[in-house]
PyMOL CGO cylinders between C-alpha atoms (Angstrom):
from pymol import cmd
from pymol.cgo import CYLINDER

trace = [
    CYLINDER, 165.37, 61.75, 86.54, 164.07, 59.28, 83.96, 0.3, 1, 1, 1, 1, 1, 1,
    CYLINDER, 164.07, 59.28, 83.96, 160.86, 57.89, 84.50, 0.3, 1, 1, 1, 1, 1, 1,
    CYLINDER, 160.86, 57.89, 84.50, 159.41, 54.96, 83.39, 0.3, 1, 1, 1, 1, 1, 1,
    CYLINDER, 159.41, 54.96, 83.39, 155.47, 53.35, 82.23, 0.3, 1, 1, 1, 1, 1, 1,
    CYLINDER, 155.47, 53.35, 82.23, 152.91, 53.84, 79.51, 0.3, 1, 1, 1, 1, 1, 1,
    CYLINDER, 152.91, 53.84, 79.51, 152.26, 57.40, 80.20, 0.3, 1, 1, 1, 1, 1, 1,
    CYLINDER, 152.26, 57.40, 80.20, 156.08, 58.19, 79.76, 0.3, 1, 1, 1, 1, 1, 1,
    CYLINDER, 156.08, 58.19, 79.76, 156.07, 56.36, 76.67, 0.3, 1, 1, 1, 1, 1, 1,
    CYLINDER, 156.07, 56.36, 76.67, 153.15, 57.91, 75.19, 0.3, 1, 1, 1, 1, 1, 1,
    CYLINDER, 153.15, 57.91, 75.19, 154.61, 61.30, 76.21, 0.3, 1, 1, 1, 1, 1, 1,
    CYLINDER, 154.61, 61.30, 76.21, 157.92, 60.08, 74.08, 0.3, 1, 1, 1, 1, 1, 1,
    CYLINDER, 157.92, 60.08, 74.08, 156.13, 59.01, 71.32, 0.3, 1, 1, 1, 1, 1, 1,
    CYLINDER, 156.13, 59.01, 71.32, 153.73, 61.71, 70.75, 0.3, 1, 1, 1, 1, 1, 1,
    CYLINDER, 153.73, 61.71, 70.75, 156.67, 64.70, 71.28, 0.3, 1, 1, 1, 1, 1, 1,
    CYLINDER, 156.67, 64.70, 71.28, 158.79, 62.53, 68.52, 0.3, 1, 1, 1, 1, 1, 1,
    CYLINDER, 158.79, 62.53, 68.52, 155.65, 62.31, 65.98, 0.3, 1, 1, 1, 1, 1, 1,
    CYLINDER, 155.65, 62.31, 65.98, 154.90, 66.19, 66.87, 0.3, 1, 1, 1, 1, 1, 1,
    CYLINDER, 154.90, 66.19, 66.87, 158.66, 67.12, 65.80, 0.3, 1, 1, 1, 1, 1, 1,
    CYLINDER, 158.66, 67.12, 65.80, 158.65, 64.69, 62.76, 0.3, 1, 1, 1, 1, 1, 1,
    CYLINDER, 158.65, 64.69, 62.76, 155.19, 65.95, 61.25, 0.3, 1, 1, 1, 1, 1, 1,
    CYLINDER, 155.19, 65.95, 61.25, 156.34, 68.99, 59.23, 0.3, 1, 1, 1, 1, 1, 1,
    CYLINDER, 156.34, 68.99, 59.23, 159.57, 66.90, 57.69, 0.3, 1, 1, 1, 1, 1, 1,
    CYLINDER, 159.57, 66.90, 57.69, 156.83, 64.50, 56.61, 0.3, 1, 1, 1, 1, 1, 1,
    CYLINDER, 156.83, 64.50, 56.61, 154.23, 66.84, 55.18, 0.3, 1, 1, 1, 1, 1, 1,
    CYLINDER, 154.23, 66.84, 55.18, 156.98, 68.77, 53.63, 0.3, 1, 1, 1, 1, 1, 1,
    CYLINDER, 156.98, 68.77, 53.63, 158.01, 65.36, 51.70, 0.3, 1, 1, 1, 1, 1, 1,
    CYLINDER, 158.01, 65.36, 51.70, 154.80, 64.44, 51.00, 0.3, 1, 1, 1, 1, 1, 1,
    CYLINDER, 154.80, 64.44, 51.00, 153.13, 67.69, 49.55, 0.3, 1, 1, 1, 1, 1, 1,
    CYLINDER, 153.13, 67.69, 49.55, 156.95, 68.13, 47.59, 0.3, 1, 1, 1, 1, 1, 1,
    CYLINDER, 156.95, 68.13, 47.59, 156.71, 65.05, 46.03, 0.3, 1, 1, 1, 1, 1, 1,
    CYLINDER, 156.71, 65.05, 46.03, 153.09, 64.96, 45.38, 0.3, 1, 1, 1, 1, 1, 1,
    CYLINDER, 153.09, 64.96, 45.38, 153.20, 68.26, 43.79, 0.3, 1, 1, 1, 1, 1, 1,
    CYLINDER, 153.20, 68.26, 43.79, 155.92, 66.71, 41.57, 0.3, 1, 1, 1, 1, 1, 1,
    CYLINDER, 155.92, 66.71, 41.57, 153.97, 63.63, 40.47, 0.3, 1, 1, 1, 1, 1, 1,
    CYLINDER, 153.97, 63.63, 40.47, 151.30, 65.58, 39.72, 0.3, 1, 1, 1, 1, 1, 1,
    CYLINDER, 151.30, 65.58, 39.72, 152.64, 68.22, 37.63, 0.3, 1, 1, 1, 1, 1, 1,
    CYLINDER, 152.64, 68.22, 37.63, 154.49, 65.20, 35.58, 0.3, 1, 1, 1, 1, 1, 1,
    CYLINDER, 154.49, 65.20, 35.58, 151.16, 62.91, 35.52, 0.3, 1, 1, 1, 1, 1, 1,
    CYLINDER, 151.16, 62.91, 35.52, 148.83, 66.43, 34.37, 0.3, 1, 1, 1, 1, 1, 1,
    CYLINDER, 148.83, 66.43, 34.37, 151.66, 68.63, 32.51, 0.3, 1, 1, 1, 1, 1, 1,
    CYLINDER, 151.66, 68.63, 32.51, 150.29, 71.25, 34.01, 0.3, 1, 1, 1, 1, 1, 1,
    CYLINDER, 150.29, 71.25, 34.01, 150.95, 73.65, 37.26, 0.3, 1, 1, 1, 1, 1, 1,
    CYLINDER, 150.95, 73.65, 37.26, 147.64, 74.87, 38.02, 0.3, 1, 1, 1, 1, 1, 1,
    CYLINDER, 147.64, 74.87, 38.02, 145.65, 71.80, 38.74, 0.3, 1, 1, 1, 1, 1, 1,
    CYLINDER, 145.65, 71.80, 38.74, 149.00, 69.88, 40.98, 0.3, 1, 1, 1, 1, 1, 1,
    CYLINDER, 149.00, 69.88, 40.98, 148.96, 73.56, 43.28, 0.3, 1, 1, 1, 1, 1, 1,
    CYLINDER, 148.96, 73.56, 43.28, 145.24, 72.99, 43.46, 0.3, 1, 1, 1, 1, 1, 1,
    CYLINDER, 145.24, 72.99, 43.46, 145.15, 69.66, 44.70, 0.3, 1, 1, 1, 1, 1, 1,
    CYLINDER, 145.15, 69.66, 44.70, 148.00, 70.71, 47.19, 0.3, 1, 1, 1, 1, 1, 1,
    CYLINDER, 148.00, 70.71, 47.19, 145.88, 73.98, 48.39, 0.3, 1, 1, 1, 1, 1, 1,
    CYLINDER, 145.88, 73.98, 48.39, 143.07, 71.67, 48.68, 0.3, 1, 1, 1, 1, 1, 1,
    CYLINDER, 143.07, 71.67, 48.68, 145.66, 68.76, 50.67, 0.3, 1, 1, 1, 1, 1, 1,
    CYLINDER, 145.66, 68.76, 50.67, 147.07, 71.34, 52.97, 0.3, 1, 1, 1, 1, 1, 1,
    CYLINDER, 147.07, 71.34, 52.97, 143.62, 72.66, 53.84, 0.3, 1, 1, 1, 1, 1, 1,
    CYLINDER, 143.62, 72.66, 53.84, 142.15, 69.62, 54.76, 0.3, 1, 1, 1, 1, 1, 1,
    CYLINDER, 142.15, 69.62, 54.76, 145.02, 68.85, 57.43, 0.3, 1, 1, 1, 1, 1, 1,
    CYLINDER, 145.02, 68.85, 57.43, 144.50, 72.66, 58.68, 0.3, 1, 1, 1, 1, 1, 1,
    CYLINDER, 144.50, 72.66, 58.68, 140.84, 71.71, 58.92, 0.3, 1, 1, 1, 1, 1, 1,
    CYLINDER, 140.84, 71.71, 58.92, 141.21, 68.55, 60.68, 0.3, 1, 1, 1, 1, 1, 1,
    CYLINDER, 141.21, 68.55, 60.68, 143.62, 70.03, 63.22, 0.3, 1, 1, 1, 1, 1, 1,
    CYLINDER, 143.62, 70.03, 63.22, 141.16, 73.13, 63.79, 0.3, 1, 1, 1, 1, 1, 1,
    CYLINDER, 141.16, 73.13, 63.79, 138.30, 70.47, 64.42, 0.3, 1, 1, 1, 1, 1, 1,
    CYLINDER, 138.30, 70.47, 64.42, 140.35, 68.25, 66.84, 0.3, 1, 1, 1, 1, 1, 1,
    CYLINDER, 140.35, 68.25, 66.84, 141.06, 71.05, 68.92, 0.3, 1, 1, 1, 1, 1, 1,
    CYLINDER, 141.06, 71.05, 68.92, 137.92, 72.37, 69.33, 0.3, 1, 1, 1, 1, 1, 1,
    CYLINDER, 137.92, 72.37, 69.33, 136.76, 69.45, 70.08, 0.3, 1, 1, 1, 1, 1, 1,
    CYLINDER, 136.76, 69.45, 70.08, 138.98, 68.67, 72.71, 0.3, 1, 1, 1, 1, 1, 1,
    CYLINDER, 138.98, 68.67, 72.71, 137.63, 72.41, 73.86, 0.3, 1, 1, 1, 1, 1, 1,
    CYLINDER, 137.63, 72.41, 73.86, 134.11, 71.21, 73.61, 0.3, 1, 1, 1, 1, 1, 1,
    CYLINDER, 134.11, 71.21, 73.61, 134.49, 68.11, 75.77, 0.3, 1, 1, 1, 1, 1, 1,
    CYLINDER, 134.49, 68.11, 75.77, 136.95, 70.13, 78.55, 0.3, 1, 1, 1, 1, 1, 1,
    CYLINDER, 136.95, 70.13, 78.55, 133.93, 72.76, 78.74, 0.3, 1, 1, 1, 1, 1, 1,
    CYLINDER, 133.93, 72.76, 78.74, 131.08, 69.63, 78.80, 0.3, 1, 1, 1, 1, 1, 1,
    CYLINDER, 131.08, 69.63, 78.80, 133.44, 68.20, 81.54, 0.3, 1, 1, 1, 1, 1, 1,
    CYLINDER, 133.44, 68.20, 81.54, 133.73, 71.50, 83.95, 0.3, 1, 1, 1, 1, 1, 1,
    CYLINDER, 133.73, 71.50, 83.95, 129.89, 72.25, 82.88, 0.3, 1, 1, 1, 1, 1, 1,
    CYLINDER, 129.89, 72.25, 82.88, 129.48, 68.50, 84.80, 0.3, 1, 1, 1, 1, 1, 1,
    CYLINDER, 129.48, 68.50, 84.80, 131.85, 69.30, 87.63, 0.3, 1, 1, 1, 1, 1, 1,
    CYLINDER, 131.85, 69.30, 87.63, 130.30, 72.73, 88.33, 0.3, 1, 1, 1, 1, 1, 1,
    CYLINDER, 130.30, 72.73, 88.33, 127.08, 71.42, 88.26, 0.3, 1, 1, 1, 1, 1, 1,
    CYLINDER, 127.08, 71.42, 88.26, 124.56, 73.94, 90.53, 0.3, 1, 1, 1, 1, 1, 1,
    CYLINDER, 124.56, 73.94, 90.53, 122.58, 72.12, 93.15, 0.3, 1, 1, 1, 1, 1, 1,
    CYLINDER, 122.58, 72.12, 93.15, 119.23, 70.99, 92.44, 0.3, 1, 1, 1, 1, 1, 1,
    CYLINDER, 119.23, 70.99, 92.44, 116.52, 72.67, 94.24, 0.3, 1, 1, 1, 1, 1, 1,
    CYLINDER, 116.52, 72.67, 94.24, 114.99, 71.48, 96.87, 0.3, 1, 1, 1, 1, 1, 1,
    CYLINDER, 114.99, 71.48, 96.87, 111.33, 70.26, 96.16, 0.3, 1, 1, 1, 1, 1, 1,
    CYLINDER, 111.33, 70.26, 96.16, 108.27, 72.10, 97.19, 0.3, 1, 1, 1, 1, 1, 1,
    CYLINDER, 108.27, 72.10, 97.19, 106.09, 70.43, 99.84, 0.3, 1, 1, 1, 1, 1, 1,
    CYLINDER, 106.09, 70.43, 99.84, 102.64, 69.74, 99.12, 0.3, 1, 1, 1, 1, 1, 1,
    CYLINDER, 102.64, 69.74, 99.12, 100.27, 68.51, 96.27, 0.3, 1, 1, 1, 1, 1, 1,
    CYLINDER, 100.27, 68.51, 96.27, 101.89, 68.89, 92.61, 0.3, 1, 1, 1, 1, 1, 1,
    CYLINDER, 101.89, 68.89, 92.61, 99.31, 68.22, 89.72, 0.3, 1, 1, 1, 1, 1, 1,
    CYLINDER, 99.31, 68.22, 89.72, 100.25, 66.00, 87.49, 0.3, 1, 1, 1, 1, 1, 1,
    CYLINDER, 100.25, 66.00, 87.49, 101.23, 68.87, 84.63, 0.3, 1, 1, 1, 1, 1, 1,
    CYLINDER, 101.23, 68.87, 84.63, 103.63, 69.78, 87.19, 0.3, 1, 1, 1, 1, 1, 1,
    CYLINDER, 103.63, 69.78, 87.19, 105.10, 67.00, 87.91, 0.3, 1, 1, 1, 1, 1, 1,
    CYLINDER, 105.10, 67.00, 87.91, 105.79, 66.25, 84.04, 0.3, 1, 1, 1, 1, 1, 1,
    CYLINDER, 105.79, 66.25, 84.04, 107.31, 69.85, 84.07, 0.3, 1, 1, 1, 1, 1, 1,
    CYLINDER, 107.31, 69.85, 84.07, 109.44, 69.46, 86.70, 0.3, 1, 1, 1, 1, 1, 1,
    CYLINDER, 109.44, 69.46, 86.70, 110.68, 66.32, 85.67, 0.3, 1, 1, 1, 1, 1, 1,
    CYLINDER, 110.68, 66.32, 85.67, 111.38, 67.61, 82.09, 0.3, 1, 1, 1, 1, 1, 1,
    CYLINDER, 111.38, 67.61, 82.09, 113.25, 70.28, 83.65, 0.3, 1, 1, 1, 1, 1, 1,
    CYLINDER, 113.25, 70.28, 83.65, 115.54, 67.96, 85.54, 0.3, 1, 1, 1, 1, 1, 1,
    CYLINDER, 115.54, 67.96, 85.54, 116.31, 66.03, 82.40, 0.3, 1, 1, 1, 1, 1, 1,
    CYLINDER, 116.31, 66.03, 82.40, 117.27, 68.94, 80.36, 0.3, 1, 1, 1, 1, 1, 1,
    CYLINDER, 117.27, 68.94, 80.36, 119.97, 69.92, 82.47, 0.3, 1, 1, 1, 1, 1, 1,
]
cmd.load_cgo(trace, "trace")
């Protein structure tokens, strides 16, 4: 069945990007590695520079996904939500009325 419409197309595009990524990084940290060790004449500080490359994109993926965890969690937290008591009848003081109001806020 093919279907049709932005969300399809997004779909495409992000499963073709996903399969292309480690055919790019490999070209990129391979041929940056090269430069480098031609530009420096050296091996130690090129491998250092592509530890330090390859961390930050291990990093960055790490953060993105727990923040997508964060929000999903803020999200159900907001869903889930308990009731709010019912209020007490009678006279509050002032104090608690600041209190409760506080309290309500803070959820």
């Amino acid at each position: 069945m093919l279907v049709t419409g932005n969300t399809a197309l997004n779909l495409d595009v992000s499963t073709k990007l996903s399969n292309a990524l480690p055919l790019f990084l490999l070209v990129i940290v391979g041929l940056s590695l090269i430069l480098l060790t031609i530009v420096f004449r050296s091996l130690l500080v090129p491998l250092k520079a592509t530890l330090g490359f390859l961390l930050s994109i291990v990093a960055q993926r790490g953060a993105c996904r727990s923040g997508a965890r964060l929000a999903d969690e803020q999200a159900r937290a907001l869903l889930i939500r308990p009731p709010l008591p019912r209020p007490r009848s009678g006279p509050r003081s002032p104090v608690q009325t600041v209190a409760g109001l506080l309290r309500a806020l803070l959820r």
